[in-house]
C-alpha positions as CSV (number, residue, x, y, z in Angstrom):
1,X,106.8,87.3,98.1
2,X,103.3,87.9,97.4
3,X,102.0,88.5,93.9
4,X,100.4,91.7,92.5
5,X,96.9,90.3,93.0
6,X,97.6,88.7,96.6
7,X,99.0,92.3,97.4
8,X,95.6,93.8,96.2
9,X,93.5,91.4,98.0
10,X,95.2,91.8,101.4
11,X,94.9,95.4,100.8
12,X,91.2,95.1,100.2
13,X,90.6,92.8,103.0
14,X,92.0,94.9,106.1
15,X,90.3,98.3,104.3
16,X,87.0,98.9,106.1
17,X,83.7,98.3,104.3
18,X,83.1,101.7,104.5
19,X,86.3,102.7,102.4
20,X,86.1,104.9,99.0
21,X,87.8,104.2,96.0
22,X,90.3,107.0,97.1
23,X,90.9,105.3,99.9
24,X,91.7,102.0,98.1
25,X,93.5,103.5,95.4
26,X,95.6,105.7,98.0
27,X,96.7,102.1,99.6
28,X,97.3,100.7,96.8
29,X,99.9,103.6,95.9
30,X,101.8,103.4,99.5
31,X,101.7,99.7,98.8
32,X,103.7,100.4,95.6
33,X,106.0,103.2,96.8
34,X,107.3,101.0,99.8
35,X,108.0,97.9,97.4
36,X,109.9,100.2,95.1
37,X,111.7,101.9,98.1
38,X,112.8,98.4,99.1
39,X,113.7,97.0,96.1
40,X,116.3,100.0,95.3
41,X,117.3,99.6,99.0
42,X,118.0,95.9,97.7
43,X,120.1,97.2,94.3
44,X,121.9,99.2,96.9
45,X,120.4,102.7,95.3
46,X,120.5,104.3,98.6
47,X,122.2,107.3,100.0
48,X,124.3,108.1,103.4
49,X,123.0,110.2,106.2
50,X,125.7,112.7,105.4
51,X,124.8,113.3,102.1
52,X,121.3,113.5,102.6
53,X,121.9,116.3,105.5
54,X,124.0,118.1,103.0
55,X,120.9,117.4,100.2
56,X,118.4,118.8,103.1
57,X,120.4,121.7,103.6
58,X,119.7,123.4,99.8
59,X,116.0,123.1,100.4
């Protein structure tokens, strides 16, 4: 797994030369979220289908 920094840098490297610092930052923060997302996925903090339906349904 890739450190912090190597994260950054491969972020950085496939943004175009053209890219603001919202656009970094904003990669940087999906970036984050999915790693998150994956490591609660790992600590099996996840929910069924079912129950997300049901969830869905009170919005």
């Amino acid at each position: 797994m890739d450190t912090l920094k190597q994260e950054a840098i491969r972020v950085f490297s496939n943004l175009p030369e053209t890219s603001s610092l919202d656009d970094i930052m904003y990669e940087l923060y999906v970036v984050d979220k999915v790693k998150k997302g994956r490591e609660a996925v790992e600590r099996g903090e996840t929910i069924s289908i079912e129950d997300l339906k049901r969830e869905m349904q009170s919005w």
